[in-house]
C-alpha positions as CSV (number, residue, x, y, z in Angstrom):
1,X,46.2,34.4,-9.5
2,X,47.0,32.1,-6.6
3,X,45.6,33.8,-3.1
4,X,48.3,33.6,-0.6
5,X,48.3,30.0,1.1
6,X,47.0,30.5,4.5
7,X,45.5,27.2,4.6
8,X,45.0,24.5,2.8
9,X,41.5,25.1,1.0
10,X,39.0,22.6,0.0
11,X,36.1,21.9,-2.0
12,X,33.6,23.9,0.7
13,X,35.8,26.9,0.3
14,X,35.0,27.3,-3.6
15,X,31.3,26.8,-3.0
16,X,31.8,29.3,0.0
17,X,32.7,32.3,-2.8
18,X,30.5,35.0,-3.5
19,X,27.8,34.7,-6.5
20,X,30.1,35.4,-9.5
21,X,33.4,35.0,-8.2
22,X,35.1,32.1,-9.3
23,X,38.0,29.9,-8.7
24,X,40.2,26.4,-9.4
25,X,41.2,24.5,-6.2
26,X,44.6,22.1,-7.2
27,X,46.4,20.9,-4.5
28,X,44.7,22.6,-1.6
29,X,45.3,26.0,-3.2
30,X,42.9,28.3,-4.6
31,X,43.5,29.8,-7.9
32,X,41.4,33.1,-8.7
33,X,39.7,33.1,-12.0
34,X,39.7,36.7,-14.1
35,X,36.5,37.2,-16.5
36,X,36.9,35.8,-19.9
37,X,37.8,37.8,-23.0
38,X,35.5,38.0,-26.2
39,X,38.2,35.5,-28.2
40,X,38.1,33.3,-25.3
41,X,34.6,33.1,-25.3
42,X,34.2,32.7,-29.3
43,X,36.7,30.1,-29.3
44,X,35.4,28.0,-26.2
45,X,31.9,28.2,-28.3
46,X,33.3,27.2,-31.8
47,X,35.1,24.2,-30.2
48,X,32.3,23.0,-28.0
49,X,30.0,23.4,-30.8
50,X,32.6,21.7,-33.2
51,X,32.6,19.1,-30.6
52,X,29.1,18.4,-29.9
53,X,28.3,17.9,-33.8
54,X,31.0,15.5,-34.3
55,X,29.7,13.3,-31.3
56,X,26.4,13.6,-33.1
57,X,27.1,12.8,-36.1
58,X,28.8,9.8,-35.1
59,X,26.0,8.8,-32.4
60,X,28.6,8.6,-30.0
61,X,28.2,8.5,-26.2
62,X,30.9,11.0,-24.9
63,X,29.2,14.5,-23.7
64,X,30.8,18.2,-24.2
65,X,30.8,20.2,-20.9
66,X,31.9,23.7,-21.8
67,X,33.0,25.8,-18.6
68,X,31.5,26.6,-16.2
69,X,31.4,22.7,-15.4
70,X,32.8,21.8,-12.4
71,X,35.5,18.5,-12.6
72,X,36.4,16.9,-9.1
73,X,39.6,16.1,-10.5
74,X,40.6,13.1,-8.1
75,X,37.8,12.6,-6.4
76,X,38.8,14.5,-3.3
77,X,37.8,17.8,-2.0
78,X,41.6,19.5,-2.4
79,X,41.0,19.4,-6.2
80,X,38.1,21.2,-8.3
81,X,38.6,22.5,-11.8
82,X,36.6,24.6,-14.2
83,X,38.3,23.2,-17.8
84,X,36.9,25.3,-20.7
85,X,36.0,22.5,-22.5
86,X,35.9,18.6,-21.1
87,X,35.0,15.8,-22.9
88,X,33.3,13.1,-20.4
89,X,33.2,9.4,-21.9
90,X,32.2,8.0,-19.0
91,X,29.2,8.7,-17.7
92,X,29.7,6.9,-14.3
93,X,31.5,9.9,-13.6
94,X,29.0,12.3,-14.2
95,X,26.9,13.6,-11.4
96,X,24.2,16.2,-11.5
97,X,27.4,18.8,-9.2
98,X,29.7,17.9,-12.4
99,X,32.5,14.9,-13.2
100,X,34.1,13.0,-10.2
101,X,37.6,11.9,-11.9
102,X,39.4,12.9,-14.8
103,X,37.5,13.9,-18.3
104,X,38.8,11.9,-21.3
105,X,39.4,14.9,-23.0
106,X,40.1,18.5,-21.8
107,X,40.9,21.9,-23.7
108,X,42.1,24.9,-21.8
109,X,42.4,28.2,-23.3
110,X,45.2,30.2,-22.0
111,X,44.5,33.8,-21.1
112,X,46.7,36.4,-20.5
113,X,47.1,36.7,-17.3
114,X,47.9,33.1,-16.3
115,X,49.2,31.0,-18.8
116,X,51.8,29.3,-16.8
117,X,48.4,27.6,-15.0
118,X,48.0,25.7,-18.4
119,X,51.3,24.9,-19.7
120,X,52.5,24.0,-15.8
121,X,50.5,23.3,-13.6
122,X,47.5,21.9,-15.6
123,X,49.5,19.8,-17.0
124,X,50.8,18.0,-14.1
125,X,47.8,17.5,-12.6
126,X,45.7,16.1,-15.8
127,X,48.4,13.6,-17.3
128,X,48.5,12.3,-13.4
129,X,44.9,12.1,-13.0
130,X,44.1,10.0,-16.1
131,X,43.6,12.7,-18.7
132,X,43.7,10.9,-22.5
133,X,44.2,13.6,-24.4
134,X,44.7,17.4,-23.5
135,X,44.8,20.7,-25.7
136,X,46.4,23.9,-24.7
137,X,44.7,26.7,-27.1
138,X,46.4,30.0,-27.2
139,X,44.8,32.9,-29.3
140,X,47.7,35.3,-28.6
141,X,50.5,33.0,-30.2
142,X,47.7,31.2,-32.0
143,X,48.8,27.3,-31.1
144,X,47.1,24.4,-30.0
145,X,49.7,22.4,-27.8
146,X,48.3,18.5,-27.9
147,X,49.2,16.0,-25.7
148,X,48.2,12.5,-26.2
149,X,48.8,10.6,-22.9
150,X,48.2,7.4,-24.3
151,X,50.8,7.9,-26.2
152,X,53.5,9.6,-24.2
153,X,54.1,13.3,-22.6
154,X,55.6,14.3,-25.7
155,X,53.4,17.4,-27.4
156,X,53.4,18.4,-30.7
157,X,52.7,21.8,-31.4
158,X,50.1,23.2,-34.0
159,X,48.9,26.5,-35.6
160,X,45.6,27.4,-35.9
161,X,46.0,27.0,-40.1
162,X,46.7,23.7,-39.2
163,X,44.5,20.3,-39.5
164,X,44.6,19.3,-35.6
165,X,44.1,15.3,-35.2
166,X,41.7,14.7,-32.0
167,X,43.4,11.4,-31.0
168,X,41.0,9.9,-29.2
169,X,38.9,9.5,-32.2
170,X,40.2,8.2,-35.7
171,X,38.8,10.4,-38.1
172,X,38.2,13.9,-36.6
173,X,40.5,16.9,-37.2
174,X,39.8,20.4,-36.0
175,X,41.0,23.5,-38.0
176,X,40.8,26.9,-35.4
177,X,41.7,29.1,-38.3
178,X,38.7,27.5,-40.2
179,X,36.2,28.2,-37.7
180,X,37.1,31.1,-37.0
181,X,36.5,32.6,-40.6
């Protein structure tokens, strides 16, 4: 839920909030963040867990930030995000407050209240920012919405039954129904 634009909010107004409370800043406007449900939480631990073992196993040099992790989106103080899941392939960008610039990879997992956030305005703001790849998870239709930047803004749209290609690695595919059994 968006709190009614009475100014244009920045970066000191997130760190401002009361212990607990927490918010996404896009634009100069302050989006309130509601508790996470148990199936939010379990998938957001299966995929980051998914995540970190693949990188492993491959020695690979990306790192798995699962929220809270704060992501100065462009590097300005209008912009702060809390992605359930960012992949960081750069580590130039990491600092010990979070990532200043766009993750390589970033999964969102819609709740109820506010999916329009991650189909709309999400989105917007990580294909413009530099975002290669982004997922859209949603337990309640159970999807997983990909888009591959590098490749276009087309999506293509999966099930959780199905094999989901992570294209910004060859040979890894992640099955949500799979993990979740």
């Amino acid at each position: 839920m968006a709190l009614p634009q009475e100014k244009n909010y920045t970066v000191n107004d997130i760190y401002a909030l009361p212990d607990g409370q927490r918010a996404e800043l896009i634009d100069g406007q302050m989006y309130m963040m509601a508790p996470p449900n148990r199936i939010h939480q379990r998938l957001s631990h299966l995929l980051d867990w998914t995540i970190e073992n693949y990188i492993r196993s491959k020695k690979g040099s990306c790192e798995v930030y699962p929220a809270p992790f704060s992501v100065f989106l462009n590097e300005d103080d209008r912009n702060y995000i809390e992605p359930d899941i960012s992949v960081i392939c750069d580590k130039s960008k990491l600092t010990e407050k979070g990532c200043n610039g766009a993750p390589d990879w970033i999964i969102e997992i819609t709740s109820p209240s506010n999916p329009q956030n991650d189909y709309g305005i999400k989105l917007f703001k990580y294909r413009t920012a530099g975002v290669r790849e982004y997922w859209i998870v949603n337990p309640h239709t159970k999807t997983v919405t990909v888009y591959d930047f590098e490749k276009g803004d087309r999506a293509n749209q999966y099930s959780f039954e199905d094999d989901v290609p992570v294209n910004i690695y060859e040979d890894f595919i992640i099955n949500i129904a799979n993990l979740l059994s």
